[in-house]
Residue, then its C-alpha position, 0 to 999 in steps of 0.5 A: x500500500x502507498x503511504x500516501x493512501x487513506x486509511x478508510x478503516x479510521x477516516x483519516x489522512x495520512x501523509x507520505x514521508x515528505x509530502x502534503x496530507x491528501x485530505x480524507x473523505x467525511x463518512x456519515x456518523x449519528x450525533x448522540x448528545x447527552x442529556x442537559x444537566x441544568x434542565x435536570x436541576x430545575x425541575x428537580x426544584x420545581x417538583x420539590x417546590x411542589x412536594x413542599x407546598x403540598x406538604x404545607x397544605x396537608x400539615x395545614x389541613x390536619x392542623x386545621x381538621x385537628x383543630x375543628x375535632x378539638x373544637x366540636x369535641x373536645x372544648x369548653x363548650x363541646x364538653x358543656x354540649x354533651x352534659x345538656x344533650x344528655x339532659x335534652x335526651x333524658x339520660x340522667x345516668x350518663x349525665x350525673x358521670x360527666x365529671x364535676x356534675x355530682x356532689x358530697x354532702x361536705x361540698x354542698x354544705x361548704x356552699x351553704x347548701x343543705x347538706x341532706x338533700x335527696x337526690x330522688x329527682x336526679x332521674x329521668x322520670x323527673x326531668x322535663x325537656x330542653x329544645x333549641x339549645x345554643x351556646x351564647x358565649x365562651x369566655x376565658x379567666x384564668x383556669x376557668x372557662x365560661x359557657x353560656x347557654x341559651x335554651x328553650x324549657x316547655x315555653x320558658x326561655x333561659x340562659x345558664x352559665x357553666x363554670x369548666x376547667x381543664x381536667x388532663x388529656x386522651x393523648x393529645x386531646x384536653x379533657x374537662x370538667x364542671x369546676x362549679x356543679x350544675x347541679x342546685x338544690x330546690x327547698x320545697x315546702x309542700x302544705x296540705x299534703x304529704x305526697x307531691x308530683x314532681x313533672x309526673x314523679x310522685x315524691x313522698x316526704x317521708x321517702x327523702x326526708x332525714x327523719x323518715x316516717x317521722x318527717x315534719x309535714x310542714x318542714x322544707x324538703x331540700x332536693x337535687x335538680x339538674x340545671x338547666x332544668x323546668x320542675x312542675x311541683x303539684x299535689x293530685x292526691x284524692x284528699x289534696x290538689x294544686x293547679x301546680x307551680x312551674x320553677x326554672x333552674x337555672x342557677x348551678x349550685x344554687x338554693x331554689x326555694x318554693x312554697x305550695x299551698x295543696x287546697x282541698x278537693x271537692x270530693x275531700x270537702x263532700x265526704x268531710x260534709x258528710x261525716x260531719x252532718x252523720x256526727x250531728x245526727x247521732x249528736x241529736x239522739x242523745x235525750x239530754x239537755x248536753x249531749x256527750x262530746x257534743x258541739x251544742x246543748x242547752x241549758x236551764x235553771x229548772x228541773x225538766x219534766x220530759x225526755x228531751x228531744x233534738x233535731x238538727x234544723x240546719x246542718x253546717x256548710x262545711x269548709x277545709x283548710x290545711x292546718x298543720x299536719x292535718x286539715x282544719x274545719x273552718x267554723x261554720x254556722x249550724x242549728x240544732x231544735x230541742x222540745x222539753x217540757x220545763x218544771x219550774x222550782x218556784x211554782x211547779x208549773x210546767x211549761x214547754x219548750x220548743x226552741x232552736x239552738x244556734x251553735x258553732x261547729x268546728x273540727x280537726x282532721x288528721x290523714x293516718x299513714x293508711x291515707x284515711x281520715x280522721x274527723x274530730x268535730x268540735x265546738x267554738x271553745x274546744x282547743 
């Protein structure tokens, strides 16, 4: 081979010895070029400019969904929500658990509350329904959190602020308590009747009193209510009956005192009419001038010259009235007629009588444990 020829293996010229380079002809050759290394970092950025924000938004969303679960239940007010769906629902069980909610004797006597009230109405049978209930405010003193509600209560609209502090924590989610009790102690005073009705719940003041079967009729029961909470107290009882008084809790841990006078039924005034006219009746065959244990009689100077003979012209219109324990008869106009025949000391004449007796009745009535009645009927001067 000359020196001079072209080695077409590599595509390149050579020169002979000596001599001028002979230039080689180009072949055809693909162009591969590598990938762009500044492209590459840009939209790496750009991705993790994307990861990132998405990240922010996610942690915000959570922050954000944690703060809304905090909120709607596990706040102040979430916490205050529960207690007054529960009321709302009736479940006084799972209400009185809520913590805060129940009491010792020593807190409610440290409040200046009576420390033996019974806590008979704290149940579902007593209590009366809560509709549109609202929370009105949440303010923050201190360690304390108030929630004011604002509800409806069979008609009677009320507000009611709740005391809550905090009371730990499930994992990161605070849990709370009432600082302040909602419960309050209404003092009831029920007149004319042992039993009453408390929204439909009969209480019998013998069950929640301190001295039993041996409770004050007139002394004041001290019981635990609910607050927020509407307490109807009435007496429906075959002897006793009131139209009722409706009170409205709406102070916790506070004394709610009532006073209900029980007035007698018609059927109690007809069957003490009754007995009353029967008593005078009987009063009436007794042929003596002062019938034994009697509300009339009649007296003379002379001697008397026939059996005396009695008859009751008017009976009485007879009134009840509470009185104590018991019930009193009103004094109540009456008129008795005695015929006798009347022998004078002076001159042995005999003369005849036929005369009406006005008289007073008046009388005690005393209801047995049985629930009968006891009917002592009396005159104007019998204490």
């Amino acid at each position: 081979m000359d020196q001079g020829a072209v080695d077409t293996e590599h595509g390149r010229a050579t020169a002979p010895p000596n001599g001028p380079a002979t230039p080689a002809q180009p072949t055809t050759a693909t162009l591969i070029q590598p990938p762009r290394r500044p492209r590459r970092r840009a939209g790496l950025v750009v991705d993790l400019t994307l990861l990132g924000v998405v990240g922010a938004l996610l942690i915000a969303a959570a922050a954000a969904a944690t703060g809304v679960i905090q909120r709607e239940f596990y706040s102040p007010t979430a916490f205050v929500e529960r207690y007054l769906g529960l009321l709302a629902d009736g479940n006084a069980a799972d209400a009185l658990m809520l913590p805060g909610v129940t009491v010792s004797s020593a807190q409610l006597e440290a409040a200046g509350l009576p420390a033996t009230a019974s806590e008979a109405l704290l149940r579902s049978a007593a209590l009366a329904p809560l509709t549109d209930v609202r929370v009105v405010s949440e303010e923050v003193d201190g360690d304390i959190t108030r929630v004011t509600v604002a509800y409806d209560a069979r008609g009677y609209d009320g507000t009611t602020t709740f005391d809550v502090e905090r009371d730990g924590a499930i994992g990161l989610a605070p849990t709370w308590r009432f600082a302040t009790s909602p419960l309050a102690v209404m003092n009831l005073t029920v007149e004319g009747s042992m039993s009453f009705d408390v929204n439909g719940f009969t209480v019998d003041k013998r069950q929640v009193s301190v001295d039993g079967v041996d409770a004050d009729p007139l002394a004041p029961v001290p019981l635990l209510v609910f607050s927020p909470g509407l307490y109807s107290v009435s007496v429906d009882t075959p002897i006793a009956g009131t139209p009722g008084v409706a009170v409205l809790s709406d102070s916790p841990f506070h004394t709610i005192p009532i006073e209900v006078q029980a007035e007698a039924t018609d059927e109690f005034v007809r069957v003490v009419q009754q007995e009353v006219e029967k008593f005078l009746t009987a009063c009436a065959t007794q042929e003596v001038l002062q019938p034994t244990a009697c509300p009339f009689g009649y007296v003379v100077q002379d001697r008397i010259a026939s059996v005396p003979k009695w008859s009751i012209v008017q009976q009485p219109t007879i009134a009840v009235a509470p009185d104590g324990a018991g019930w009193g008869i009103l004094a109540a106009e009456a008129v008795a007629h005695i015929e006798v025949d009347i022998r004078s000391l002076f001159d042995g004449r005999v003369r005849a009588v036929s005369e009406d007796v006005p008289f007073i009745v008046k009388g005690t009535i005393t209801i047995l444990p049985d629930g009968k009645a006891s009917i002592l009927v009396t005159g104007p001067d019998t204490t």
